[in-house]
C-alpha positions as CSV (number, residue, x, y, z in Angstrom):
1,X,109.3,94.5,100.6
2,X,108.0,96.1,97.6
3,X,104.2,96.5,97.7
4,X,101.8,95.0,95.0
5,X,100.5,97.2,92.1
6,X,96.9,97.3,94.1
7,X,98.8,98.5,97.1
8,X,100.8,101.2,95.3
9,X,97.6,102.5,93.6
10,X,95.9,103.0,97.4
11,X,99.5,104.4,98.2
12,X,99.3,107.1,95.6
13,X,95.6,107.9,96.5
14,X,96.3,108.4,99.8
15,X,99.2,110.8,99.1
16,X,96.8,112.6,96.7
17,X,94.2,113.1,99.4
18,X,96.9,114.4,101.8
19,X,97.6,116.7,99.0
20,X,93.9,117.8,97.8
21,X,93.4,118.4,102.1
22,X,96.7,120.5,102.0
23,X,95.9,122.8,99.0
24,X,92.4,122.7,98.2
25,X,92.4,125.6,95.4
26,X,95.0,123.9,92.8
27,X,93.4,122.3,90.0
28,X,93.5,117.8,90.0
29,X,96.8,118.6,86.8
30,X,98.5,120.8,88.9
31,X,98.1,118.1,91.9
32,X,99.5,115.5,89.8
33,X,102.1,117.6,88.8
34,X,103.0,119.1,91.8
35,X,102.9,115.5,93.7
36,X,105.0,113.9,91.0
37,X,102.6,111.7,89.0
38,X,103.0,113.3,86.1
39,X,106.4,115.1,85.1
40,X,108.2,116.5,82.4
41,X,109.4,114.4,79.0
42,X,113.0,115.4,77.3
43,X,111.1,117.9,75.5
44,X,109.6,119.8,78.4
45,X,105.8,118.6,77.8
46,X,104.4,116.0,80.2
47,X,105.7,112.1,80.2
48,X,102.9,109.9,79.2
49,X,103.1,107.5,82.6
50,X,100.8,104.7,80.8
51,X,103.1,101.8,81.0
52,X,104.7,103.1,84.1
53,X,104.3,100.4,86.9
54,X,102.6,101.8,90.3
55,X,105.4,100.9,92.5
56,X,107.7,103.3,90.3
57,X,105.3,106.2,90.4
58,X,104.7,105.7,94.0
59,X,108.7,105.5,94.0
60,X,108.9,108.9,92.6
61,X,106.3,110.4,94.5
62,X,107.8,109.4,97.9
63,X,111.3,110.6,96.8
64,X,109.5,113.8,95.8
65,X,107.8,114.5,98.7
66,X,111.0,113.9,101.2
67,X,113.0,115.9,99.1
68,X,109.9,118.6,99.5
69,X,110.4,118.0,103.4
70,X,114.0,118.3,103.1
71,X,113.7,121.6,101.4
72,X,111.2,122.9,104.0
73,X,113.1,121.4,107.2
74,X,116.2,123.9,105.9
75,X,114.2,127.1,105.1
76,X,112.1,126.9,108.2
């Protein structure tokens, strides 16, 4: 089932936190960045995610982080 808007917003937040707990020195940008809120546009600055629903952004932000897992589960 895909979850509401309200429900992908406390999604996101929560995967935020986990990532604010995990590296407390980057900076809230390089969080978003790094967690996949925010990414790159077709000409390499950042996509404006403004009309971007929150179950797409919380979409991208899951596939980012298995793929994250995935790379750590074959370099460890």
């Amino acid at each position: 089932m895909t979850p509401s808007r309200l429900q992908a917003n406390f999604a996101i937040l929560e995967l935020l936190l986990e990532a604010v707990s995990a590296e407390p020195d980057q900076r809230f940008g390089q969080l978003l960045w790094n967690v996949g809120v925010l990414t790159p546009d077709d000409a390499g600055s950042v996509k404006d995610p403004f009309y971007e629903e929150s179950t797409a952004t919380l979409q991208r932000v899951e596939k980012r982080q298995q793929e994250a897992q995935q790379r750590l589960g074959r370099e460890g």
